[in-house]
VOGU-3710 file (C-alpha; in Angstrom, 3 decimals, decimal comma):
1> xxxxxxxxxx> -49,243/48,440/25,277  -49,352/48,268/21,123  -46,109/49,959/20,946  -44,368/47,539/23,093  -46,349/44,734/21,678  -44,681/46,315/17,873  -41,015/46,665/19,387  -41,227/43,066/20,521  -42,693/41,951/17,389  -40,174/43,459/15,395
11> xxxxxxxxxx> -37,499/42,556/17,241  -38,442/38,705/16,864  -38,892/39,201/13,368  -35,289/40,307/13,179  -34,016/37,381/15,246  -35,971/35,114/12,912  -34,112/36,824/9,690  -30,873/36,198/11,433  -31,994/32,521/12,139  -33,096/31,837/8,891
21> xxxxxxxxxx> -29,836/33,801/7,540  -27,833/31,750/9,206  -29,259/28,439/8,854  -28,827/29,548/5,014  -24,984/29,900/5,123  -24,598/26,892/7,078  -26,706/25,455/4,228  -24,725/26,744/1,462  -21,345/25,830/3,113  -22,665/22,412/3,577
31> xxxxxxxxxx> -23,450/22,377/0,281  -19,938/23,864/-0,986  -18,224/20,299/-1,665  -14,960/20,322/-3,110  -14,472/20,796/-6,778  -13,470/17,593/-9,206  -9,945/17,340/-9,724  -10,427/16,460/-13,325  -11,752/17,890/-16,258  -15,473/16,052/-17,175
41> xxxxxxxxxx> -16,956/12,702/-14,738  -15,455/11,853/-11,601  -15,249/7,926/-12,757  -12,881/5,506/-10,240  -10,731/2,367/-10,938  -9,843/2,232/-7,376  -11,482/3,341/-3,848  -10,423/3,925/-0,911  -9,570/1,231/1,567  -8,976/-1,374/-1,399
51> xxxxxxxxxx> -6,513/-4,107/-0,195  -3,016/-3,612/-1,631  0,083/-5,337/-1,096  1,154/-4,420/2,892  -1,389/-1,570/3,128  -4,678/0,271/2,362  -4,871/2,168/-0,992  -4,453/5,645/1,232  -7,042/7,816/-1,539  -9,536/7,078/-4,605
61> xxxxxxxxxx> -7,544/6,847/-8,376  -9,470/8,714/-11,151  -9,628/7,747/-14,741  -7,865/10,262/-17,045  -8,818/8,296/-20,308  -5,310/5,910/-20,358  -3,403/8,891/-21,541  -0,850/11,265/-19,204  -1,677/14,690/-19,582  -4,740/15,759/-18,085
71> xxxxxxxxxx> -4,995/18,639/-16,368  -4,857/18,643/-12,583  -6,921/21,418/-10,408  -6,601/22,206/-7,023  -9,806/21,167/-5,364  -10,533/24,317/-3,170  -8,084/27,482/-2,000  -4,988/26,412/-0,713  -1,631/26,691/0,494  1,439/24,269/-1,570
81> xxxxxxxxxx> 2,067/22,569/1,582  4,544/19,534/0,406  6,294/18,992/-2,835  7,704/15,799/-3,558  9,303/13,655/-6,538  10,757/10,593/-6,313  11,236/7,325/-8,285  9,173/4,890/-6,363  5,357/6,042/-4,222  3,771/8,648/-5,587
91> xxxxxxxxxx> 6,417/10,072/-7,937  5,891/13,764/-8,894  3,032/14,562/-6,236  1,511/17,908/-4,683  0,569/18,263/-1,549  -2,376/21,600/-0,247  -3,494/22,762/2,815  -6,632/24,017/2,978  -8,259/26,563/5,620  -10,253/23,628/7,502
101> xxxxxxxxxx> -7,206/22,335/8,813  -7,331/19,649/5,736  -4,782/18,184/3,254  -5,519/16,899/-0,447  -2,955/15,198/-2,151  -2,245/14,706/-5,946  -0,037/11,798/-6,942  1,414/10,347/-10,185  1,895/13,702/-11,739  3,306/14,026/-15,525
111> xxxxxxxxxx> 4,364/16,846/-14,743  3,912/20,335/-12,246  2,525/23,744/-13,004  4,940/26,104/-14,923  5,308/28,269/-11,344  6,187/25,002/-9,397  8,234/23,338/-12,182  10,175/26,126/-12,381  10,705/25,864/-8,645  11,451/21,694/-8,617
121> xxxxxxxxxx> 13,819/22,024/-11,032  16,075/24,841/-9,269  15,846/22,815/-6,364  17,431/19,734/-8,186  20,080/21,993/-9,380  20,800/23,321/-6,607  20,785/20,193/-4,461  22,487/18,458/-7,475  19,873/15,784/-6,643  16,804/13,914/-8,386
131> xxxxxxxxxx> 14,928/13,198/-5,894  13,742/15,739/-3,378  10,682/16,457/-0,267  10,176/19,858/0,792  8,104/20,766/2,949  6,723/24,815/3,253  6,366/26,203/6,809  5,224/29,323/5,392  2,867/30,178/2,483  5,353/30,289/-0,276
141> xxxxxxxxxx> 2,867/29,453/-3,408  -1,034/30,135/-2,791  -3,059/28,481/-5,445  -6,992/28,946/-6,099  -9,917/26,694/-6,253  -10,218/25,708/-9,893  -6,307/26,231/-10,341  -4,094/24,135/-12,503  -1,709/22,273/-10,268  -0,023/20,063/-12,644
151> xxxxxxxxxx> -0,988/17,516/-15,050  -1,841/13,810/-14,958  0,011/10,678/-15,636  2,526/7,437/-14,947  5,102/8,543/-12,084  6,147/6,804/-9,197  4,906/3,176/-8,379  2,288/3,854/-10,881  1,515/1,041/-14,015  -0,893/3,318/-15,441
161> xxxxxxxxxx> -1,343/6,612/-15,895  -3,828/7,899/-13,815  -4,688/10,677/-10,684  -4,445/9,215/-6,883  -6,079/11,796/-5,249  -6,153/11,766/-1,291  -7,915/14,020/1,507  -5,612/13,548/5,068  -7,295/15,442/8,019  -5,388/17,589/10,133
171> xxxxxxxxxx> -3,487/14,624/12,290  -2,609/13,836/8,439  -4,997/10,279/8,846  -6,253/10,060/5,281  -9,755/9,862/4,668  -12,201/8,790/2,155  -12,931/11,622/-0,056  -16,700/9,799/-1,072  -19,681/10,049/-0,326  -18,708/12,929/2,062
181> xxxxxxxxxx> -17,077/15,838/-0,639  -18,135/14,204/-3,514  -21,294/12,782/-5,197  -21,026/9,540/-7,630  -23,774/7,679/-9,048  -24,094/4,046/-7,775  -26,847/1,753/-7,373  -24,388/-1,631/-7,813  -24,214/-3,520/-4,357  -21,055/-5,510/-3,655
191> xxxxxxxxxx> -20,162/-8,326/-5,632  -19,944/-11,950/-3,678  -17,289/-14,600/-4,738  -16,860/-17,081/-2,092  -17,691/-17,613/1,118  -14,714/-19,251/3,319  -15,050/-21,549/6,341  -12,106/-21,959/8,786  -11,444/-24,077/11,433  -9,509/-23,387/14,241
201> xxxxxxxxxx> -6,979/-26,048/15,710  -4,782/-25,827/18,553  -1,492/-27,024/20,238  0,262/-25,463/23,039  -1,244/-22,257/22,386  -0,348/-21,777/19,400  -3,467/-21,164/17,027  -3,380/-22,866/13,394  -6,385/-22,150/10,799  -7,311/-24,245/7,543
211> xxxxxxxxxx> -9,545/-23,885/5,592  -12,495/-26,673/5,963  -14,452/-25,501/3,666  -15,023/-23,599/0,296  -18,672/-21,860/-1,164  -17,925/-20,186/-4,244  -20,708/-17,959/-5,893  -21,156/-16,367/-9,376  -21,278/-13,003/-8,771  -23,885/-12,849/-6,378
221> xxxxxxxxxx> -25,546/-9,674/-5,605  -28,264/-8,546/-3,375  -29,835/-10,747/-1,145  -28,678/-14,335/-1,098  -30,461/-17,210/1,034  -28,104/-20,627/0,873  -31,099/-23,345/0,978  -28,680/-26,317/2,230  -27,610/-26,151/5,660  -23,660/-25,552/6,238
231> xxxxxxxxxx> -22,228/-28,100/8,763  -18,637/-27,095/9,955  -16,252/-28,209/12,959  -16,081/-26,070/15,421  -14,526/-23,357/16,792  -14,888/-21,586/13,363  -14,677/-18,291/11,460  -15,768/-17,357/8,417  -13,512/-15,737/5,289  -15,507/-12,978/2,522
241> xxxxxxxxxx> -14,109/-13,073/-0,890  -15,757/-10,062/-2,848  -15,710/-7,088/-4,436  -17,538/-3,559/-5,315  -18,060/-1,993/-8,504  -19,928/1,720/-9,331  -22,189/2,680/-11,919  -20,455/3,667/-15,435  -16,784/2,236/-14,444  -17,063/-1,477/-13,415
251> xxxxxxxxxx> -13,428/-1,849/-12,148  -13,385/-4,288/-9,577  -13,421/-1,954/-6,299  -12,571/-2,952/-2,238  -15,195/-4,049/0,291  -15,228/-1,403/3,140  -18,028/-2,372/5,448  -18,831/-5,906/6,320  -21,053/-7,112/9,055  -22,087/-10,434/10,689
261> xxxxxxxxxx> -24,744/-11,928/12,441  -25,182/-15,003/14,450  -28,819/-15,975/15,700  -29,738/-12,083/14,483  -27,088/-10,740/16,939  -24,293/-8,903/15,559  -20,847/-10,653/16,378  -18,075/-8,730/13,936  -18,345/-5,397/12,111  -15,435/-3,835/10,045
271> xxxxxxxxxx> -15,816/-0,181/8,603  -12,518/0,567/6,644  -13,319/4,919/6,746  -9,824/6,193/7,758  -6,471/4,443/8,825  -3,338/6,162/10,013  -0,508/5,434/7,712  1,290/3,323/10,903  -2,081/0,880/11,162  -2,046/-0,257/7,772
281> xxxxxxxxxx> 0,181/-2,938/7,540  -2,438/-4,159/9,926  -3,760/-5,429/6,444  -2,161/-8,431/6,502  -4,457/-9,756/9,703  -7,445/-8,171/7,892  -7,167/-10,863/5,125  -6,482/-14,335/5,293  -2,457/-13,708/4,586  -2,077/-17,604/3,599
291> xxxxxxxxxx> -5,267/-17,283/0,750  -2,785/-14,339/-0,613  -0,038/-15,619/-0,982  -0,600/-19,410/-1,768  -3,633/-18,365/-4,227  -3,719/-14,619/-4,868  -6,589/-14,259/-3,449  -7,878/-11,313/-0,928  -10,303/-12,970/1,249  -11,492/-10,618/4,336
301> xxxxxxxxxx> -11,588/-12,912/7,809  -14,213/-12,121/10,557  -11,701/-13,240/13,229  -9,498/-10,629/14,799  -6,159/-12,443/15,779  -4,607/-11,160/19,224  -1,944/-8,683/18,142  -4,118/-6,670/15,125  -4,588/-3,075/16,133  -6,100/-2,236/13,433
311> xxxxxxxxxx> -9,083/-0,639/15,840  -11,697/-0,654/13,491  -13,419/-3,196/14,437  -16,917/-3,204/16,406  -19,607/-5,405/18,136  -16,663/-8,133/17,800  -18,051/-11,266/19,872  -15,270/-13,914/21,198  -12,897/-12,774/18,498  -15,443/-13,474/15,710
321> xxxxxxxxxx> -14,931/-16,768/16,279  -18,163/-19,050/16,661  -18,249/-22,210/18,924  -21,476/-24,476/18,168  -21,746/-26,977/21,412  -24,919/-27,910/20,571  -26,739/-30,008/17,571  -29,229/-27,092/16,842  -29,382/-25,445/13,660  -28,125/-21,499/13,990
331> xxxxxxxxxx> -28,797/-18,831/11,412  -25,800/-16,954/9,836  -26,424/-13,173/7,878  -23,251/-12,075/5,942  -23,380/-7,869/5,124  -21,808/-5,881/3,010  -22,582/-2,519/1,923  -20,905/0,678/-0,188  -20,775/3,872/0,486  -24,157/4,359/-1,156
341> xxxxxxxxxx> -25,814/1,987/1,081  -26,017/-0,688/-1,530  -26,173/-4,391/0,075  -25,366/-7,771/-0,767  -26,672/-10,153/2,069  -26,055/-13,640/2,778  -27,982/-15,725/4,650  -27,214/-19,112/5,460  -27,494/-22,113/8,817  -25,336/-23,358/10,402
351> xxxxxxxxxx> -24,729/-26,360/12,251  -21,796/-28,526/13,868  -20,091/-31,449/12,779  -18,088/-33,946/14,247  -14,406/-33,007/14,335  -12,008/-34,547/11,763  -8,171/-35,382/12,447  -7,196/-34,630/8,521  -4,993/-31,958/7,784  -4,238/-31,213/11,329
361> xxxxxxxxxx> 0,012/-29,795/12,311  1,251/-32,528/13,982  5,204/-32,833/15,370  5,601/-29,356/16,216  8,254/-28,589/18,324  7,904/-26,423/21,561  11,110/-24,497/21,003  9,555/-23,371/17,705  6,458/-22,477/18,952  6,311/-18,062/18,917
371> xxxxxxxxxx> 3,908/-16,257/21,229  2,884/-12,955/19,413  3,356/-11,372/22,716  6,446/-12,813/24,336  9,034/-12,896/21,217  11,831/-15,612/20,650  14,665/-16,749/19,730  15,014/-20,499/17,155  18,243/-21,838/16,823  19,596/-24,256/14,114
381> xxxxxxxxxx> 23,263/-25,432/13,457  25,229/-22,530/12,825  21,924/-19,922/12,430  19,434/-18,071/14,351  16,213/-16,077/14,293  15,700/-13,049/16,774  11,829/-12,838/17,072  10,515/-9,049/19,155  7,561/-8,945/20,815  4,199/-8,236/18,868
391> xxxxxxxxxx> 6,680/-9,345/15,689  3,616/-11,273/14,586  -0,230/-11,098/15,275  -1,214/-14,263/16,359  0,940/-17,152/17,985  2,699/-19,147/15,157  5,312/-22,179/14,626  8,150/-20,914/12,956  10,625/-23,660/11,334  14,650/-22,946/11,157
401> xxxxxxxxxx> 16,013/-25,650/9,000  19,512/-26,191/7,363  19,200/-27,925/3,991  21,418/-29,876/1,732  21,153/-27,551/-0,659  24,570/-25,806/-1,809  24,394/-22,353/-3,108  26,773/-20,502/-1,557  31,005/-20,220/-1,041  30,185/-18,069/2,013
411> xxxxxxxxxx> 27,348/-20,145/4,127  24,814/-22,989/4,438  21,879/-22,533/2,857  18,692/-22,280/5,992  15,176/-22,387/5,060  13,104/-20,269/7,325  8,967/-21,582/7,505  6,657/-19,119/8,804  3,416/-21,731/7,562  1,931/-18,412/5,885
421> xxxxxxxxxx> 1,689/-16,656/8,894  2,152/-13,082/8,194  4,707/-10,460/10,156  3,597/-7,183/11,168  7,691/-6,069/11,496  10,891/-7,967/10,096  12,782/-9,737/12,187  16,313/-10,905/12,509  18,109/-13,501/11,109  22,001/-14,522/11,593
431> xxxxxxxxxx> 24,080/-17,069/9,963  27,461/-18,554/10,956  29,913/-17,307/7,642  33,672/-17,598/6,459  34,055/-14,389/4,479  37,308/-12,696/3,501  38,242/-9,294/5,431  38,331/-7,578/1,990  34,188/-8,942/1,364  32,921/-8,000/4,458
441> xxxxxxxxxx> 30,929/-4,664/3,720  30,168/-6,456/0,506  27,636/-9,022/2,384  24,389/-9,808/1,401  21,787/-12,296/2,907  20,255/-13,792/-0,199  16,702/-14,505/-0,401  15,524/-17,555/-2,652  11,651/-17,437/-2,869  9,284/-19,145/-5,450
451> xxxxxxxxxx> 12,559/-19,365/-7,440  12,927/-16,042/-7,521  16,715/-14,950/-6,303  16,797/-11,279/-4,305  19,198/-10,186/-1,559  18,553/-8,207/1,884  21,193/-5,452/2,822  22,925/-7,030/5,708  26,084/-6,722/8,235  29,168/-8,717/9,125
461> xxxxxxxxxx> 30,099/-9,211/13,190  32,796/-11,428/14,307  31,801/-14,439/11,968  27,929/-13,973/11,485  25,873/-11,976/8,945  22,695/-10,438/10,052  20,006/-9,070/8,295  15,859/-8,347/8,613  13,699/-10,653/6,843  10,021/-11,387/6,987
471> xxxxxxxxxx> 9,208/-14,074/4,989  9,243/-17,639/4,220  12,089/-18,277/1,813  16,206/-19,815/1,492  18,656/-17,738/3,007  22,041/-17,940/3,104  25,108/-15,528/2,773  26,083/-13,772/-0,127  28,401/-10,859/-1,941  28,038/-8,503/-4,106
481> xxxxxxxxxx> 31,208/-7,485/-5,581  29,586/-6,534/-9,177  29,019/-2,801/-9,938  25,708/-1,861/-11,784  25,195/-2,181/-15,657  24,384/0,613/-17,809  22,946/0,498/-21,381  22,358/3,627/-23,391  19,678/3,586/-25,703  21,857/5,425/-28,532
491> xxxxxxxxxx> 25,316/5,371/-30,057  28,459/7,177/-29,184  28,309/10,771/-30,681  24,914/9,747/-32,244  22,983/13,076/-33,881  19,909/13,295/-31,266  18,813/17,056/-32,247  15,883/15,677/-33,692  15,181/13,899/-29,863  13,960/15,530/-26,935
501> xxxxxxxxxx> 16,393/13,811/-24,971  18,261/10,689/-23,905  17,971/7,218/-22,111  20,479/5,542/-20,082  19,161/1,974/-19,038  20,787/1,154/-15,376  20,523/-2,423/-13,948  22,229/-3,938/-10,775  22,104/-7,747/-9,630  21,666/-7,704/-6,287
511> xxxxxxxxxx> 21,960/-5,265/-4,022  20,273/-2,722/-5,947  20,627/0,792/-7,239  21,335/3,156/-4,042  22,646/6,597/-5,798  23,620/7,960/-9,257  24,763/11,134/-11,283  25,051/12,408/-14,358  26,961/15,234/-15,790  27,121/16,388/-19,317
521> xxxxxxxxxx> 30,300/18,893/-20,442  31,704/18,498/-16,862  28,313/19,799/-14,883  25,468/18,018/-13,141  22,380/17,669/-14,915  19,224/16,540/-14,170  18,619/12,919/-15,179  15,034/11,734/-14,105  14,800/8,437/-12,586  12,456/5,719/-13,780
531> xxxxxxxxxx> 12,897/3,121/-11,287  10,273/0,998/-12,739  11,339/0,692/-16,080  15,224/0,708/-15,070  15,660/4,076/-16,964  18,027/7,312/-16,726  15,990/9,678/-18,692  17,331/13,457/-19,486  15,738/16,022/-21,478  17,622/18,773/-23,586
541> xxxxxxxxxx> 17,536/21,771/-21,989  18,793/24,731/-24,132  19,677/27,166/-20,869  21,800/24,608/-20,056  23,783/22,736/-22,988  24,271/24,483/-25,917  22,542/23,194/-29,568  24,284/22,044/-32,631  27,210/20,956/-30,669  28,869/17,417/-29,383
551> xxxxxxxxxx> 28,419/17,051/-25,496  30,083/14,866/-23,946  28,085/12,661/-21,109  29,361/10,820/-18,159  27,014/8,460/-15,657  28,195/7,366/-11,755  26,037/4,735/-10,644  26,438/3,021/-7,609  24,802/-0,344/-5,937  23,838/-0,610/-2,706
561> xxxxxxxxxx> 27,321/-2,041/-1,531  29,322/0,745/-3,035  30,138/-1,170/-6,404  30,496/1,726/-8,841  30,547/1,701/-12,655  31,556/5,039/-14,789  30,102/4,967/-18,233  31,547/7,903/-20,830  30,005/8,663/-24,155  29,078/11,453/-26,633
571> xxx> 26,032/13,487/-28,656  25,211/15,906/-30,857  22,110/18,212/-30,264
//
């Protein structure tokens, strides 16, 4: 009986070992986050989720001190699975798998490691091209945690240097990186500017808002309690002007979680954790699209219009929207929180008020009215537009008009009205034209908005241009028959062996820049493409071009409508 009473007893002690054991690696791998990217503190001027122009910011940006050249690591053992560089996006950017399944991402790059450098620039050679993706199906470059990957800095759609660093899952969704891998100190809750009140009018279906009514704040944080009762028309919604900072960087950071509250039950919650790359132009329903673009402001709405897919939304009651039918007074909380649990809370009441015929549409036509759903087509003296279905998110009232205004050989001039509704896709607009046989694949739909002058790529067809547009602006037909223009920043067989290289400045009017090559002695070479600053940029390679001798250098560069200019010079290096 004592010896089996000792075999069981040892035999649970070894089961508890193995418990505890385990429980301990689980611990420890819980525990393994990934490393920093960056030499020193992980400090943020941007998070993830922040509203940007058509889309969420896709990752977190990290500080590298204002200067390019920090060093880059890989964040935990991986496989290279995407290098890209290109002129616009993310510019010179790496791209790891990880074991889990996991991608991180590394954008803005000055530059690559020496092994993948090495690799980009044979690649550019060999595809005689600037720009170039490739994506590795097998495990061509392994790279260790702690690894140099490349080095920080100002490529790309970047205006100042700095890391955007990104975590994608395995459906490549990207995710936010904090608080889950990474720890950052923060006891700063949101920041409160102004707290927007909309009413909602109606005719034929078609849903207008305007704004009834404006609370601003000075930087309120924490808990807030609004003494004087809010009267508003009804039905309403409410619009969240604000903004989150962290402890030790103060840049002025996106609101991710908002929640609200009507008679202490919840009636709209929005938690902006992950969003597939084809939800987030679903931005644009997010915020109050007419606040951004009339005022520059980014106001969040707590109304969810009838097309936005967005699907992170919960607890939504009737929309968001709040109908008062009664004379009572109704209590109103406001949340938003980090993602270090830090709150600012508003609490206000609420009550109705009698409904006010100011500022209301008026004189809309039917034909002009859009259901989100349905599509449409508008129709005005010589030009049309060609609305899908789910074009936009809400019903809207789309104006066609021709004006008086002459700015074209080609066309009328139309001036297209979407009342700051925003589109989730472009949509099609044609014009009536008289253009030569020898212009037609020279066409151009320009675009006159807030006096700025830009053209769409479009297409002639038996007397009418077409082309996608998707906002409010003048349109009529144009052509481009002028070829780019290209400035170098140094004289014809100028000494530059005390340079590290050349600049070519290339500009175009309209259409834009589509393509471009250089060649230096007769062969390609590899001219870097600064899209932003309008600059051809090559640096001297010795295993190419030889030193102490005159080169000579010429440029192709071609618009978007085929207009080509050649430009010839010389150097010494």
């Amino acid at each position: 009986m004592i010896l089996i009473y000792k075999t069981v007893w040892m035999r649970l002690q070894k089961i508890l070992l193995l418990l505890v054991f385990s429980i301990g690696i689980c611990d420890a791998y819980a525990q393994n986050k990934l490393i920093n990217p960056l030499d020193g503190k992980l400090l943020l001027s941007a998070n993830y989720g922040e509203l940007r122009s058509m889309h969420f910011h896709s990752g977190i940006d990290l500080k590298i001190g204002g200067k390019p050249g920090a060093k880059v690591y890989a964040v935990d053992d991986a496989c290279v699975y995407r290098l890209s560089v290109s002129p616009y996006g993310y510019g010179n950017c790496v791209y790891l798998k990880h074991s889990d399944g996991n991608i991180t991402v590394y954008g803005h790059l000055q530059k690559f490691n020496t092994v993948l450098a090495n690799f980009i620039k044979t690649e550019q050679y060999k595809r005689k091209s600037f720009a170039i993706d490739t994506v590795f199906t097998e495990a061509v470059f392994k790279v260790k945690r702690g690894e140099i990957i490349g080095f920080a800095g100002n490529s790309g759609g970047s205006f100042g240097p700095h890391l955007h660093f990104e975590i994608r899952d395995s459906l490549n969704v990207p995710i936010n990186p904090i608080p889950k891998f990474y720890d950052i100190t923060d006891n700063i809750p949101p920041t409160i500017k102004a707290l927007t009140i909309f009413t909602v009018d109606s005719f034929m279906n078609v849903g207008f808002k305007r704004i009834t009514q404006e609370i601003p704040f000075k930087n309120l944080k924490g808990k807030h309690n609004i003494s004087k009762t809010v009267e508003t028309e009804s039905p309403a919604f409410f619009g969240i002007e604000a903004f989150d900072n962290v402890t030790e960087t103060y840049n002025k950071l996106g609101i991710r979680k908002i929640h609200v509250s009507l008679d202490n039950t919840v009636i709209f919650s929005c938690f902006i954790d992950s969003v597939a790359f084809e939800k987030s132009r679903y931005i644009n329903s997010l915020q109050a699209y007419d606040l951004l673009i009339n005022e520059n402001r980014n106001v969040i709405k707590t109304f969810v219009e009838q097309g936005n897919n967005l699907n992170k939304y919960k607890n939504v009651v009737n929309t968001g929207i709040i109908e008062i039918n009664d004379s009572l007074m109704h209590s109103v909380s406001i949340t938003l929180e980090d993602d270090y649990k830090n709150k600012s809370v508003l609490n206000f009441n609420i009550k109705a008020k009698k409904k006010s015929d100011k500022n209301k549409f008026v004189n809309h036509q039917k034909s002009n009215c859009v259901e989100w759903k349905s599509g449409s087509a508008i129709l005005n003296e010589g030009a049309g537009l060609i609305i899908k279905p789910e074009t936009f998110y809400d019903n809207v009232y789309i104006e066609l008009k021709k004006s008086d205004t002459v700015a074209s050989n080609f066309s009328a001039v139309y001036f297209v009205n979407l009342h700051s509704a925003a589109a989730h896709k472009p949509f099609d607009i044609v014009i009536k034209a008289k253009v030569a046989d020898s212009l037609r694949n020279k066409v151009v739909i320009g675009e006159l908005r807030n006096g700025k002058l830009s053209a769409v790529n479009a297409k002639y067809f038996m007397g009418f241009v077409n082309a996608k547009i998707s906002s409010t602006a003048y349109y009529f037909v144009a052509v481009d028959t002028l070829s780019p223009l290209v400035t170098p920043k140094f004289k014809n067989s100028e000494d530059l062996r005390k340079q590290t290289g050349l600049k070519v400045k290339i500009e175009d009017n309209l259409s834009g820049i589509q393509k471009y090559a250089g060649y230096i002695d007769g062969e390609w070479a590899l001219f870097e493409y600064d899209a932003k600053n309008k600059m051809l940029i090559y640096e001297f390679d010795s295993k190419r071009i030889v030193r102490n001798k005159k080169h000579s250098l010429k440029l192709v560069v071609s618009d978007s409508k085929n207009n080509t200019a050649v430009f010839e010079s010389s150097f010494v290096w």
